[in-house]
C-alpha positions as CSV (number, residue, x, y, z in Angstrom):
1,X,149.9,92.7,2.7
2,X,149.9,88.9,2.9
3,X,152.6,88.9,5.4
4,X,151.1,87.4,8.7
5,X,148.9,90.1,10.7
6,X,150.4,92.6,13.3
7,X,148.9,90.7,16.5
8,X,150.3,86.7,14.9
9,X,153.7,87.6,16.9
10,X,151.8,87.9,20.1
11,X,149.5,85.0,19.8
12,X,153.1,83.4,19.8
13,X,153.9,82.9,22.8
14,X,150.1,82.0,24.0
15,X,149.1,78.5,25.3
16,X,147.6,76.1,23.2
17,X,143.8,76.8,22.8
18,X,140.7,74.2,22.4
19,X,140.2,73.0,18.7
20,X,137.2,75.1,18.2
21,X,138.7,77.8,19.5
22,X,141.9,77.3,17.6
23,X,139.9,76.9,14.4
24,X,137.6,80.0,14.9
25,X,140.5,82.4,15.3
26,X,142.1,80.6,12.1
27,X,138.9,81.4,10.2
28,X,138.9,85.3,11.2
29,X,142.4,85.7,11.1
30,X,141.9,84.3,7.1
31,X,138.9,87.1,6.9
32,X,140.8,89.5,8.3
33,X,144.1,89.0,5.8
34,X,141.5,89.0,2.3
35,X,139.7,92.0,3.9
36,X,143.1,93.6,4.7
37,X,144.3,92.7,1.3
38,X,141.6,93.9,-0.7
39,X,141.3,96.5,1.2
40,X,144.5,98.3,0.1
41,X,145.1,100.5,2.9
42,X,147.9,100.2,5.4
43,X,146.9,98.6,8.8
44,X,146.1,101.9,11.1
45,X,143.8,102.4,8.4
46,X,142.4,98.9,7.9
47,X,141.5,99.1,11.7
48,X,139.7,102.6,11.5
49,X,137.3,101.6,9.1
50,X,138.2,103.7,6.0
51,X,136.6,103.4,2.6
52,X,135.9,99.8,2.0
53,X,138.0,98.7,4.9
54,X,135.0,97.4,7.3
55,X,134.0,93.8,8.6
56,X,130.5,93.4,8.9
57,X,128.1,91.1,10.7
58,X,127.3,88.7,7.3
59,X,131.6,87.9,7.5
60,X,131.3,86.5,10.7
61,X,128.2,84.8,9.8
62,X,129.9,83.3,7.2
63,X,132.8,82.2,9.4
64,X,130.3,80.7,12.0
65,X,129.0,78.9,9.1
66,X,132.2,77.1,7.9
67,X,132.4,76.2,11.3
68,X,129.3,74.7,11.7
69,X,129.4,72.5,8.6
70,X,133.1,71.3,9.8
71,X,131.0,69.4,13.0
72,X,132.2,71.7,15.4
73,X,129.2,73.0,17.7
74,X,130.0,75.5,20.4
75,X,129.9,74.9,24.2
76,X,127.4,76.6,26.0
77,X,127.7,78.6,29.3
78,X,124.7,80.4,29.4
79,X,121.1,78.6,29.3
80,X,119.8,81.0,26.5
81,X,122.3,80.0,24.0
82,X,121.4,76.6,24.2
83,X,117.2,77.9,23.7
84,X,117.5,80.1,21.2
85,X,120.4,78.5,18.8
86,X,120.2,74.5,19.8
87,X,121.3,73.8,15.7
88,X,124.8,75.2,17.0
89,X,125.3,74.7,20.8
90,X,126.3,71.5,22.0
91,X,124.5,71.1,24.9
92,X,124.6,68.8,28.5
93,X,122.9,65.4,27.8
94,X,120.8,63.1,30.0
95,X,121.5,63.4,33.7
96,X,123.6,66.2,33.1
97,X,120.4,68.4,31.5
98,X,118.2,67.2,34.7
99,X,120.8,68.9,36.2
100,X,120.9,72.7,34.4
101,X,124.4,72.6,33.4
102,X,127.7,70.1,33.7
103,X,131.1,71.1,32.9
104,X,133.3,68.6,31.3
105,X,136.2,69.8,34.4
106,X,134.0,69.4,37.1
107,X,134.8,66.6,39.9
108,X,132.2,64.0,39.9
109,X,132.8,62.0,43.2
110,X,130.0,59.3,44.7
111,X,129.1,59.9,48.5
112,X,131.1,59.1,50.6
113,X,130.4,57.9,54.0
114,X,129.6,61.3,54.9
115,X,127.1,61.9,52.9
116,X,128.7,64.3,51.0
117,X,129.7,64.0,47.0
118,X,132.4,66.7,45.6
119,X,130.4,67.9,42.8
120,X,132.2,71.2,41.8
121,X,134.8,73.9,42.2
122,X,134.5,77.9,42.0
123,X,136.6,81.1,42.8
124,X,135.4,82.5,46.3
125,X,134.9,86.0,46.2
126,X,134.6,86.7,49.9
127,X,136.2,84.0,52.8
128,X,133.1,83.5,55.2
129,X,134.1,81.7,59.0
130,X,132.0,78.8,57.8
131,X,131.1,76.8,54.5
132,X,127.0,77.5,54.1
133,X,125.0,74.6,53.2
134,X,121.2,75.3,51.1
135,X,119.0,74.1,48.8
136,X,120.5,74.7,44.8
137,X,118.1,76.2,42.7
138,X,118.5,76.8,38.5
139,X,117.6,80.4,38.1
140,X,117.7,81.4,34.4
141,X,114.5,83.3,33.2
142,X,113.4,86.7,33.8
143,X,109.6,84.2,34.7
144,X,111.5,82.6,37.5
145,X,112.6,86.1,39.3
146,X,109.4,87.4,38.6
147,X,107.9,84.6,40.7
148,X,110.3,84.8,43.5
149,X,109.8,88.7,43.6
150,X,106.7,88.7,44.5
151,X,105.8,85.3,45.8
152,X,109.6,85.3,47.8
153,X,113.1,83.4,47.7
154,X,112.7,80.1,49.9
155,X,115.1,80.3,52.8
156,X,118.5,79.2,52.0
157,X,118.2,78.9,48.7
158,X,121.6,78.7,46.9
159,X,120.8,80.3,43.4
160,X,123.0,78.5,40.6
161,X,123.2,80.7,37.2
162,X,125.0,81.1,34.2
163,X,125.2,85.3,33.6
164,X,127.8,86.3,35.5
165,X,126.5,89.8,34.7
166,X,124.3,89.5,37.1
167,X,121.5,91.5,35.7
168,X,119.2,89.0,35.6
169,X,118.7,88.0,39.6
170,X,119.5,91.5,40.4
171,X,116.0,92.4,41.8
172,X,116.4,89.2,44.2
173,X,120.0,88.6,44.8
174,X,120.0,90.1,48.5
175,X,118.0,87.4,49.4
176,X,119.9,85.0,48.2
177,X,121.5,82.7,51.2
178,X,124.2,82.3,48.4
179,X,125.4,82.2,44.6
180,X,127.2,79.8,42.5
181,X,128.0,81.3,38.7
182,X,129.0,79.5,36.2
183,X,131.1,82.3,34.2
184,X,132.9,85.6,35.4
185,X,135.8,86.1,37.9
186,X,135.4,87.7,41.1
187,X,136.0,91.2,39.7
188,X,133.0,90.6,37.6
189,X,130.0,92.7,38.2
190,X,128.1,89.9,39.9
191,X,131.3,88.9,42.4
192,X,131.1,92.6,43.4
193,X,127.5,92.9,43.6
194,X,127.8,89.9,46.4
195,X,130.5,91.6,47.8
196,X,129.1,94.0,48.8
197,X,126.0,92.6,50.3
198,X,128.5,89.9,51.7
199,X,126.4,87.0,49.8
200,X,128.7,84.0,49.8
201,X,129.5,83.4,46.3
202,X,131.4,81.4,43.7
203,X,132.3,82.7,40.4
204,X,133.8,80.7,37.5
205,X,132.3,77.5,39.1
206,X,132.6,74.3,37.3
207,X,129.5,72.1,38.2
208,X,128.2,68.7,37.7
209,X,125.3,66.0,38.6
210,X,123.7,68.9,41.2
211,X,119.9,69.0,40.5
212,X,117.2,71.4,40.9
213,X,116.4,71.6,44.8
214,X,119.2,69.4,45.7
215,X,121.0,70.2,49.3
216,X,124.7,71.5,49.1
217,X,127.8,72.8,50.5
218,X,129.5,75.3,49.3
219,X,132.8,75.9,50.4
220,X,133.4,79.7,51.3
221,X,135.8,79.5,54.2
222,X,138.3,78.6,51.3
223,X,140.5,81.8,50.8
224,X,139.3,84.4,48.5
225,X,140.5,84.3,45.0
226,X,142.1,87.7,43.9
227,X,143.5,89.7,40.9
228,X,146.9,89.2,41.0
229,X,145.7,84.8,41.4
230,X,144.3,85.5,38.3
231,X,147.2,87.2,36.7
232,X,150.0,84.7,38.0
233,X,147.6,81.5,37.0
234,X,147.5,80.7,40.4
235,X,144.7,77.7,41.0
236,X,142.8,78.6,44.6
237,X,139.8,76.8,44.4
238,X,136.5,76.0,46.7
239,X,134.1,73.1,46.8
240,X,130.9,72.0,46.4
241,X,129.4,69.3,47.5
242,X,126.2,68.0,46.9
243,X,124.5,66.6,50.3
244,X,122.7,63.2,50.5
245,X,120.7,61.7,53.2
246,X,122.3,61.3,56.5
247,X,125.0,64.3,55.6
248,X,125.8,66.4,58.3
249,X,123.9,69.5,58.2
């Protein structure tokens, strides 16, 4: 039972992954071998959970741990991480945490002459005739939609969030002029929740230097991004662009 696990063969043949992600599946697929091993049970029975065959919460704490102390901190995508845990999330710094959230990917252009700066990209769940320009607002408490329930979503405001559950702005979101997510695909249950209110949306969006009640552009007349995109890697992207003084409206 010290041979390499049943799933090593299939993580073969998959791409290189980023160092913390590389070491954290080293560290469990170490647990998983001693508990395996100790164990003494064959693998179908290892994975049901037989007599003294079980991973519990304090092994992956202890496997969160070693990576901690290595200097490793995880990346955050959703604001409450980053609240609740900030000993272990590395989190945006300086401009970047003015502006909610920055992804390391995300284009960071100046303006250009007209008035626009390429601040992002996202996967369109809907093509719209026309890109829709608004005001970007951080929405990440359940205080926030509170407020805008029952004192109202400003006109064309563009909510930017990081659940792409959706369950958060769900009271709200049909008021929304538009959406930018910073997780989820389209098939996730926010993309279809704008779907099918026909909220222009982008899912997956990687998004820097846009601030709190900042103008933009998102670009939704980009084509749709669909399931079999995702499953042959194909890269269709849309825009944002954060609008200055003087930008076309």
């Amino acid at each position: 039972m010290s041979g390499p696990l049943p799933v090593d063969d299939l993580m073969l043949t998959a791409p290189p992954a980023l160092p913390l992600v590389e070491a954290t599946l080293s560290l469990v697929h170490d647990l998983v071998r001693k508990e395996w091993r100790e164990c003494g049970a064959g693998w179908d029975g290892f994975c049901r959970g037989g007599a003294g065959c079980r991973l519990v919460e304090a092994d992956f704490a202890r496997v969160e741990a070693k990576i901690l102390q290595s200097g490793h901190r995880f990346a955050w995508s959703a604001g409450i991480s980053l609240k609740e845990r900030p000993d272990a999330y590395r989190g945006a710094e300086g401009a970047a945490a003015e502006a909610g959230f920055s992804h390391p990917q995300a284009p960071f252009e100046e303006t250009g002459a007209d008035g626009r700066a390429l601040r992002g990209v996202g996967d369109n769940v809907v093509r719209h005739a026309a890109n829709l320009v608004g005001t970007a607002r951080y929405i990440r408490s359940n205080e926030q939609v509170l407020a805008l329930l029952t004192g109202g979503v400003p006109a064309q405001t563009i909510a930017v969030i990081d659940d792409s559950g959706g369950t958060l702005t769900a009271p709200i979101i049909e008021r929304f002029a538009g959406v930018i997510c910073a997780g989820g695909t389209v098939r996730s249950h926010l993309g279809i929740l704008t779907r099918e209110y026909n909220i222009p949306c982008l899912m997956n969006a990687k998004v820097a230097g846009i601030k709190d009640g900042e103008r933009v552009e998102i670009e939704v007349s980009a084509p749709a991004k669909t399931a079999e995109d995702y499953q042959k890697g194909v890269e269709r992207t849309a825009r944002i662009w954060r609008l200055g003084q003087g930008s076309r409206p």
